[in-house]
Residue frames relative to the residue before (quaternion, step in Angstrom):
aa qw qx qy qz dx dy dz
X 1.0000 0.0000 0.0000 0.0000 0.00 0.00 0.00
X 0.6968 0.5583 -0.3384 0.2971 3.70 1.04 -0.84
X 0.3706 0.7457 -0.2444 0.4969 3.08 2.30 -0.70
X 0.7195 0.5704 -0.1886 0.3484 3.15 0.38 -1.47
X 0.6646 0.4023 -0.1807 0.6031 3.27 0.97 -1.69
X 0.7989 0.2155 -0.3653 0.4265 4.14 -0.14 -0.69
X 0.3413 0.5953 -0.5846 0.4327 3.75 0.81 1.08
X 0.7251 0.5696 -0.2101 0.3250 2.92 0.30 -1.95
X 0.6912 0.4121 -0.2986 0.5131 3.15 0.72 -1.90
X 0.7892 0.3914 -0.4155 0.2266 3.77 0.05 -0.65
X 0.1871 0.7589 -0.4553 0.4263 3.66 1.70 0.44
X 0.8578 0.2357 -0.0121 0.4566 3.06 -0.09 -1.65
X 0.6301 0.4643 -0.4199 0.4595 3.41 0.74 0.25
X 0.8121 0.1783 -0.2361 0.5029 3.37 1.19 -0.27
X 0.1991 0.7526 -0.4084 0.4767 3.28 1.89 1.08
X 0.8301 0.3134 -0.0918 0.4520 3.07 0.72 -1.83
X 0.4568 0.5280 -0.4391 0.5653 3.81 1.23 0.42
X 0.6746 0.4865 -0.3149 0.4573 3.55 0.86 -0.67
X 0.5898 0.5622 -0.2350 0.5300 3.36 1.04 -0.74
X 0.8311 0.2339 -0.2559 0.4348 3.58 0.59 -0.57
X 0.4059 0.5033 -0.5777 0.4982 3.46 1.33 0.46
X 0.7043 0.4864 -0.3968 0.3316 3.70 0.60 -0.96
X 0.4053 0.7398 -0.3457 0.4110 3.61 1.38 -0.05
X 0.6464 0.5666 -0.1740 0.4805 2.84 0.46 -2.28
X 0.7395 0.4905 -0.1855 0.4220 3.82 0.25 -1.69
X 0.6923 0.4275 -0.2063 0.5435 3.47 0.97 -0.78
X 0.6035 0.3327 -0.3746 0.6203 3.60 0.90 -0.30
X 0.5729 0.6489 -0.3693 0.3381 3.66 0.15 -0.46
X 0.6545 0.5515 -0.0798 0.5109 3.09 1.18 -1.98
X 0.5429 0.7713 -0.1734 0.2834 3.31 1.26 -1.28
X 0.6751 0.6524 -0.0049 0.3444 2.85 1.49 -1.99
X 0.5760 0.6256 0.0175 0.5258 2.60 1.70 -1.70
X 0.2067 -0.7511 0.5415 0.3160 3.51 1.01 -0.86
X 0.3108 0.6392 -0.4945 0.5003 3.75 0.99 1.41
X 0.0991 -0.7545 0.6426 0.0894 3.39 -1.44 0.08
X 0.4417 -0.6762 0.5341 0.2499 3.62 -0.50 0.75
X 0.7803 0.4248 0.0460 0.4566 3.62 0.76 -1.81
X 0.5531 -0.5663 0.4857 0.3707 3.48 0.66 -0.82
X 0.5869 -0.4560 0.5717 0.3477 3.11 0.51 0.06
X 0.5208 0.5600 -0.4422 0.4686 4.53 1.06 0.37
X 0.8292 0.0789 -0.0599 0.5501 3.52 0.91 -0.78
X 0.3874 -0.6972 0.5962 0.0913 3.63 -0.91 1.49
X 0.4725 -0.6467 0.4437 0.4021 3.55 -0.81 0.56
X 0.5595 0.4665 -0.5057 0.4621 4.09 1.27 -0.01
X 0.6542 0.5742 -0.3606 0.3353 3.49 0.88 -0.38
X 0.4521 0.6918 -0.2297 0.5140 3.31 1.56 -0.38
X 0.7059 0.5083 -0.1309 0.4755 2.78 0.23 -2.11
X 0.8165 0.3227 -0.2650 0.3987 4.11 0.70 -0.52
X 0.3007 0.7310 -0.2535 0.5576 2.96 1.86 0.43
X 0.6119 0.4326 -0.1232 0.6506 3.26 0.84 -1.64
X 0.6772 0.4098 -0.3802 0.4785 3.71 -0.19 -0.59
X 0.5802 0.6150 -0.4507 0.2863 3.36 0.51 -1.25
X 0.8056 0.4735 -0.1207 0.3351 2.63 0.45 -2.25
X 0.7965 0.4899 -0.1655 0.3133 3.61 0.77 -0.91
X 0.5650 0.3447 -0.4439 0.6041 3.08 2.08 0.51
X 0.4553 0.5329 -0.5994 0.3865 3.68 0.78 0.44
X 0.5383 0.5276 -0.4201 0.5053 3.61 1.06 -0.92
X 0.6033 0.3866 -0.4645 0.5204 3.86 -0.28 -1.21
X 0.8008 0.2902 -0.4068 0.3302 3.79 -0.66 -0.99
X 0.5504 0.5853 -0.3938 0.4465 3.70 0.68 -0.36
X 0.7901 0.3827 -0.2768 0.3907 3.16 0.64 -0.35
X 0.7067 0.4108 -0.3673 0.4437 3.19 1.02 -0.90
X 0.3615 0.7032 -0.4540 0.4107 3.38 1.14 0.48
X 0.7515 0.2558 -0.2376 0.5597 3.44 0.30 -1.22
X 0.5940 0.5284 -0.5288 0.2971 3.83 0.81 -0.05
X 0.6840 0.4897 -0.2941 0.4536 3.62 1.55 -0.57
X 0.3902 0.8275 -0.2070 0.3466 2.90 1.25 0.23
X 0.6561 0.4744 -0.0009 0.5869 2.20 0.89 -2.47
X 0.8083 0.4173 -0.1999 0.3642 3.60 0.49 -1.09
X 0.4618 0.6224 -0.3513 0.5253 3.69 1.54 -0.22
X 0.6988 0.6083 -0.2265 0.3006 3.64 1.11 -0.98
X 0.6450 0.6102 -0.2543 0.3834 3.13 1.78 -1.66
X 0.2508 -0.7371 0.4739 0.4114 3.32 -0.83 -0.04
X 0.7842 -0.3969 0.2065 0.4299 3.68 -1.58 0.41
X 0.1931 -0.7262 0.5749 0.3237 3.33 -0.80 0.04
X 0.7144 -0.5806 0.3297 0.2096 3.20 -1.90 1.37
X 0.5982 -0.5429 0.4975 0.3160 3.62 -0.97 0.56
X 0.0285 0.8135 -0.5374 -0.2208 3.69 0.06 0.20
């Protein structure tokens, strides 16, 4: 299962970099009066895509970080 989750999470973490190059390129292209997409995806539409995806990543993680930290045991008074 931990497999599973640091797959997933790394999808969308390097999903949502992909997405905002495809922004960048689409605003770029934009400039130009061109379109990469048709005219279906704006580069702000993207761009919230990207966001999407890269706070599902953040929350995926700090999941397995509370996890990770729910697991440890206390440390001793010294």
């Amino acid at each position: 299962m931990k497999a599973i989750e640091m797959f997933i999470r790394r999808i969308f973490f390097y999903g949502a970099f992909v997405l905002v190059a495809f922004a960048a390129f689409e605003k770029s292209a934009n400039l130009f009066r061109y379109t990469l997409f048709g005219g279906s995806f704006t580069p702000t539409k993207l761009l919230e895509f990207a966001a999407i995806g890269l706070l599902f990543s953040i929350a995926m993680q700090l999941h397995q970080i509370r996890i990770l930290l729910s697991s440890k045991p206390p440390d001793s008074p010294k």
